[in-house]
Phi, psi and omega in degrees: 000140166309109205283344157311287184285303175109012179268165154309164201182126170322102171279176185312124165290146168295135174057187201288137093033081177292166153316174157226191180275149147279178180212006167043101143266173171266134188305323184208146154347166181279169176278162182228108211241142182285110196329156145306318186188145189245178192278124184283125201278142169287143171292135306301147193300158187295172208303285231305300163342328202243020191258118190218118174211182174287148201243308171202156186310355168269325195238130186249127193266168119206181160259131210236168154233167153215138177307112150353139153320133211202121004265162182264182212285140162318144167227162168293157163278147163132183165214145161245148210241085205279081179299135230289159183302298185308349179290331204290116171247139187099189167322316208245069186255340185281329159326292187298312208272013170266060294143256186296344169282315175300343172275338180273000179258352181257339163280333165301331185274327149326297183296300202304307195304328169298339182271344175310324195266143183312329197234040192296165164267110208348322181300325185277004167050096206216119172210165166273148168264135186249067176206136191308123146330154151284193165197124174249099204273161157252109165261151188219133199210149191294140191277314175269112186297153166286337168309318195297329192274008163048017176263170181319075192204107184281106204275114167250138165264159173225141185237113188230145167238155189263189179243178197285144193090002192255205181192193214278334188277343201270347175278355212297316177318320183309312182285336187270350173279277183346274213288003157270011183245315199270026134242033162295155177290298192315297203309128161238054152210125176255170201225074182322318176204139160233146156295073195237106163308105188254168177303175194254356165260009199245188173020211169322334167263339160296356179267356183226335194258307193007276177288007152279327212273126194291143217258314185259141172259131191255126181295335199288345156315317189282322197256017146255000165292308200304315183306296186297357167264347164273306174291310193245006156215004158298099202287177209269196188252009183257341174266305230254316187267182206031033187233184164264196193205146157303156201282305158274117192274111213261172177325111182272183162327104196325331173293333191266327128005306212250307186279333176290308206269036237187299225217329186104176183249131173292303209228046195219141162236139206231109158235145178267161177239086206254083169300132162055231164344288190312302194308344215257306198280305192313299166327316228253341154294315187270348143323315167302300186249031194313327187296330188287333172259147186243345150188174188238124161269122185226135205219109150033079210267162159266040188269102181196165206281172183261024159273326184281117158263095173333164162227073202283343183312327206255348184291295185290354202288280151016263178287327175305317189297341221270165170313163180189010167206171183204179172261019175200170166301285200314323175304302196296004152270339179255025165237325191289311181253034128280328155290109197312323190298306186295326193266001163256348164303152201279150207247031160255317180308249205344289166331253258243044164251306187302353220236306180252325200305298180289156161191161219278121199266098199302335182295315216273319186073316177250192200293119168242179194277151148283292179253109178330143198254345152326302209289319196280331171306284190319341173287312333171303228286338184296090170242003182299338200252018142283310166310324171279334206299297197303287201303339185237039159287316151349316174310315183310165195280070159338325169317307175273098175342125192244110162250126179280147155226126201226139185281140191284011169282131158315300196289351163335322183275344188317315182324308212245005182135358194125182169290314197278340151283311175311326172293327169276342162300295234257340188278002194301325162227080190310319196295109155106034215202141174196168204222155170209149165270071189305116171278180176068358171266138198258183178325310188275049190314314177321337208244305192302311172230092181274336190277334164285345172296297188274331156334280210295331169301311205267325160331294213274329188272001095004298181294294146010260194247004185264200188318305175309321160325308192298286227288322198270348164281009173286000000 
């Protein structure tokens, strides 16, 4: 049993260790350079964008954008563009179009290997794009600081990333149970600011960013969004906390900049939350960047060695093929909830994947997905920078306090190989590290169980940053 939570947990594997395959990665990230120029935002901006309300009696939401990490990874030129079931006519309509997904899926897997290479072939029209992206963040912030309320207590920042198809929106049940637990009189932590990152192709930025969007995707891209939103647009905490923010979050000072990736944050405990995709980008930031975290909560990473050969074709087959539009919210919950994958959602998480996931397509009247089953296939088609993340997790900063939160199903692990590869993952960088399983939860824990989810989060920053802690560095 896990000796924090008193839950199962992965023990320690028995006896050596085998070797793996290298897959020789890149030790760090790309550099991170100030766009030239950005993707022109719409007039007047979408609704979604102005949304600022009470979160919990404590706490207040709204939303920001910034410019993206910049430049992201060579792509192919170009979009794909999944015509609808009904263009496919005749007989043979189930044919084509199953046809046609497999030559476009077999073109996806071509582009990506061409943009990896130093030398691609002209044919695969492979260029870095030079114009910036967005990013669009959720922030949910203490209407009070905890500095200012000067009791025995620790102001935590959080930063959490989603997994693919999702968006910035999908923690929130997670985040309103945490902050009823962690502002209990028991709790000796409060959760000064959370952060929720979207992918620059999932949610809101994808709808703003769109005919811009890079056609192949590199995850390591998602885990210079999280750096560059630590380093050059998190304000400092004397601006930030207990206030608003302007909706756009501008460039801070190169010093300040400079001195976070050096040093770290003065008035800041910065822990990430990293799910599936997200857990994947997070590693692969903090590897990078060790200093911006004081600890990582990493939730059911897509992490897995390059000896697991994936077999990705029936997954992007899938996801290129699945629905994306409905005439209503509701038809698109009574389609959602069909689907086994949905009916294990926890059914406040659902509303509000049916409530943001979706939006109103004005041409059309009807309700479509934010992120377009292209956008999520090409992440789908991507694993090197997975294959890298697991090697060079051993790499991470001992320093930084590591807790897995891995859903307590066996197939939770299918993705990456099974129980017994999730288990040399969560043991990958042992020192300073601990795991916990939830149980009756599969891969999407976050969706399946926010309350439990969130237990074990408040549980480890308790362990963490409270009292018994403080008192024992005296």
């Amino acid at each position: 049993m896990d000796p924090l939570s008193g839950k199962p947990h992965f023990p320690y594997p028995p006896g050596p260790i085998r070797g793996e395959q290298t897959v020789n990665p890149r030790r760090k990230l790309a550099p991170l350079l100030e766009p030239p120029t950005l993707v022109p935002l719409p007039n007047p901006l979408p609704k979604a964008l102005h949304r600022k309300c009470a979160f919990t009696s404590t706490h207040t939401l709204s939303v920001h954008i910034l410019p993206a990490a910049f430049p992201r990874a060579p792509s192919a030129r170009g979009k794909i563009n999944v015509p609808p079931l009904e263009s496919f006519k005749g007989k043979t309509t189930k044919a084509d179009r199953k046809k046609w997904l497999d030559q476009t899926v077999e073109q996806m897997f071509w582009e990506l290997q061409e943009s990896q290479k130093v030398f691609p072939d002209p044919k695969a029209n492979i260029e870095v794009g030079q114009i910036g992206l967005w990013s669009t963040v959720l922030r949910i912030r203490r209407n009070k600081s905890a500095v200012e309320e000067g009791k025995d207590v620790k102001g935590i920042t959080l930063v959490a990333t989603h997994p693919i198809g999702f968006h910035k929106e999908i923690w929130e049940p997670t985040f309103r149970h945490l902050i009823e637990m962690t502002e209990s009189s028991s709790s000796s932590v409060r959760i000064e600011e959370i952060w929720s990152l979207e992918a620059v192709n999932h949610g809101d930025a994808g709808l703003i960013n769109d005919r811009y969007l890079p056609k192949s995707i590199d995850r390591s891209d998602y885990g210079r969004d999280i750096a560059n939103f630590l380093i050059h647009h998190l304000p400092e905490g004397a601006d930030s906390f207990g206030k608003d923010l302007p909706i756009q979050l501008s460039r801070l000072p190169s010093s300040i900049s400079s001195s976070r990736v050096s040093h770290g944050f003065s008035d800041r405990n910065v822990v990430s939350l990293g799910h599936s995709l997200g857990g994947d980008a997070t590693a692969l930031c903090g590897i990078s960047y060790p200093k911006l975290f004081s600890a990582m909560i990493l939730l059911e990473t897509t992490l897995f060695p390059v000896s697991y050969k994936k077999k990705g074709s029936p997954i992007i087959l899938s996801t290129l093929g699945r629905r994306s539009s409905w005439p209503s919210r509701e038809e698109a919950r009574k389609g959602f909830l069909k689907a086994p994958l949905f009916q294990a959602f926890d059914p406040e998480v659902l509303d509000i994947y049916v409530e943001h996931g979706l939006y109103e397509d004005e041409k059309t009247g009807e309700v479509r997905l934010k992120c377009e089953p292209a956008w999520e296939a090409s992440e789908f088609n991507e694993r090197r920078s997975m294959n890298e993340g697991w090697e060079l997790l051993p790499t991470l900063d001992e320093r930084i306090e590591l807790r897995w939160i891995m859903g307590g199903k066996d197939s939770a692990s299918d993705l990456v190989g099974g129980p017994e590869a999730a288990r040399s993952t969560v043991w990958r960088r042992a020192r300073n590290a601990s795991n916990v399983r939830i149980p009756g939860a599969g891969h999407l824990v976050v969706q399946e169980k926010p309350r439990e989810t969130a237990e074990d989060i408040a549980l480890f920053l308790n362990h963490k940053f409270g009292r018994a802690k403080r008192q024992s560095k005296l």
